[in-house]
N, C-alpha and C positions, 0 to 999 in steps of 0.2 A: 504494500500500500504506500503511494506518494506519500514523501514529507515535504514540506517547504521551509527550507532555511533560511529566517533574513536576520542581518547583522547592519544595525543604522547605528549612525552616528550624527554630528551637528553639522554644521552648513561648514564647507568647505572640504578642497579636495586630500586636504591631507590629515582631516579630523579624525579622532583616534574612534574606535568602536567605542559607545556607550551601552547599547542594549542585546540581547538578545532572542531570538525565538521560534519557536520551531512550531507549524502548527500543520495538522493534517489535512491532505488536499481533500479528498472524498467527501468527509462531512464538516470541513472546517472546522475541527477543534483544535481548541488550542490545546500542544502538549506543553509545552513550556515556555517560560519569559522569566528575563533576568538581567541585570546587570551583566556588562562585560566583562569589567575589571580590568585591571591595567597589567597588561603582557609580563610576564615571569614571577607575578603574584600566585600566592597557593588558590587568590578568588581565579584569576585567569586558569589555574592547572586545573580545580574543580569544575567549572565550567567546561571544560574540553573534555573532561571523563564524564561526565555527565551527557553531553552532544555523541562521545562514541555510544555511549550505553543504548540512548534513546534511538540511534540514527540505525541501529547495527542491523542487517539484514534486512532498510530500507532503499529505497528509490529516492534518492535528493536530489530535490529540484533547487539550485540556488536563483537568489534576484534578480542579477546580473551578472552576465562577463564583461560589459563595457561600464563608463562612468564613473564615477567618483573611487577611489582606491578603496576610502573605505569599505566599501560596499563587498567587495573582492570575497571570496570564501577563505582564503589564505591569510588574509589580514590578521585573523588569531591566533594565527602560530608566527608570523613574524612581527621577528622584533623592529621597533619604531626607528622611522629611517631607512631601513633598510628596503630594499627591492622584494618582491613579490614573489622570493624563496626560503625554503627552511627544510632543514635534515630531518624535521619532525612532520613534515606533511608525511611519509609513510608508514606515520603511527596512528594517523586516522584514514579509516577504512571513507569516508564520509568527504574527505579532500581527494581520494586517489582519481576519480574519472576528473576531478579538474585538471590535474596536473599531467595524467599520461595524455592527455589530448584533449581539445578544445570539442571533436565533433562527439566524444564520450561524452562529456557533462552535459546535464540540463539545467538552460537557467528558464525562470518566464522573459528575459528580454529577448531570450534567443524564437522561442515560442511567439509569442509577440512577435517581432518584426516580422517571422515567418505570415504570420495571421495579414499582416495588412501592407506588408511588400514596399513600406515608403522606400524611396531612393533618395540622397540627396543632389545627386550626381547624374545629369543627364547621360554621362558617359557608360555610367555604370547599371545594371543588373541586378547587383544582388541589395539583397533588402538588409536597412538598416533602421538606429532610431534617429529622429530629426537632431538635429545639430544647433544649437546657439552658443556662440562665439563669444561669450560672457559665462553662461553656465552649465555649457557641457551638454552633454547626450538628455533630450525630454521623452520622459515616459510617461506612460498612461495611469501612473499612481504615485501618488505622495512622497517626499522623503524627507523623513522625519528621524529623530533621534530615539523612536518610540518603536522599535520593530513587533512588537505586536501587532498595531494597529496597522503598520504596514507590512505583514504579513496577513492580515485580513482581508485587506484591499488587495493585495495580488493573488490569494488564493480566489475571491469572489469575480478576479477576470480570467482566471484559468478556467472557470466554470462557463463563464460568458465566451470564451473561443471553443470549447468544447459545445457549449448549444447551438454554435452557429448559427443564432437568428439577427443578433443586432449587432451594431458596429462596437467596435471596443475603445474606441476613441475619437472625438470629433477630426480630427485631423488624419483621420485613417483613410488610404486610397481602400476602401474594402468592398465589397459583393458580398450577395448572400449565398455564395458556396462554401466563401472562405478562402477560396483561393485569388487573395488578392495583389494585383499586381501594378506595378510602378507606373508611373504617368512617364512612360517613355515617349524621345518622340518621335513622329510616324515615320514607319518603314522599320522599326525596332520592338512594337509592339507583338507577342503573341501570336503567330497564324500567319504573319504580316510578311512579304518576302520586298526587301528594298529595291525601289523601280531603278530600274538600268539608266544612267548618264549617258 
């Protein structure tokens, strides 16, 4: 059964994790929420035995792989400043599909974009989230320091792309199939073969 794990923190891109939470996708309950605690604290090692316990022969869906660092599933095992490695991601079973590859892990942004195919780049194909040049990758839920409440909100749009009836964002290119696709333009489109010069 899906888990969903989010890790917020406060406005900025290098803000340390404050909270924690982990809540199940199916019926949206919350399993847990908590403080993060500060990296090589006994609160930070409890909290991480506690994530293996709960997580351990689950499906984890994390937030993101893009935007804000903190946001990152990695961010609890490394230490501050440092780069987005550590000799201890192969002691949780819960980091491993982030770290052997990108196309292993699931996040909802990776889901998400999938769902509504924005592009921001006429050149480009593949689907991403919008971009603002001030504050970074916009997604279709809140980000707050309160990962509960933003683990509700993203599990109740996981729900909303699984029923495929309504859009999941105003700013979404999306169809009611779901399979929605980039505002590319013509002759780039789908189906579409570009007219000869």
């Amino acid at each position: 059964m899906p888990a969903l794990r989010t890790t917020a923190a406060g406005p900025g891109e290098y803000a340390k994790p404050e909270t924690v939470a982990v809540i199940r996708v199916q019926d949206e309950e919350l399993l847990y929420e908590g403080p993060a605690g500060a990296y090589g604290t006994p609160e930070r090692g409890a909290l991480l035995d506690r994530l293996d316990a709960l997580l351990d022969g689950r499906r984890v869906v994390h937030e993101t792989d893009r935007g804000p660092v903190s946001r990152y599933p990695a961010m609890l095992v490394t230490p501050p400043g440092k780069h987005l490695t550590s000799e201890r991601d192969n002691l949780h079973a819960w980091l491993c599909p982030h770290r052997e590859s990108a196309e292993k892990a699931d996040y909802v942004s990776r889901l998400w974009r999938a769902w509504f195919a924005w592009t921001r780049d006429e050149w480009s194909s593949m689907a991403s989230e919008p971009w603002d040049q001030e504050r970074g990758a916009c997604v279709a839920w809140d980000r707050t320091a309160q990962a509960a409440d933003d683990a509700r909100d993203q599990a109740a749009l996981l729900h909303r792309i699984a029923g495929g009836t309504e859009p999941v964002w105003e700013r979404a290119r999306w169809i009611v199939d779901g399979q929605g696709e980039p505002e590319l333009p013509r002759g780039r489109r789908r189906g579409e073969t570009p007219a000869m010069a």
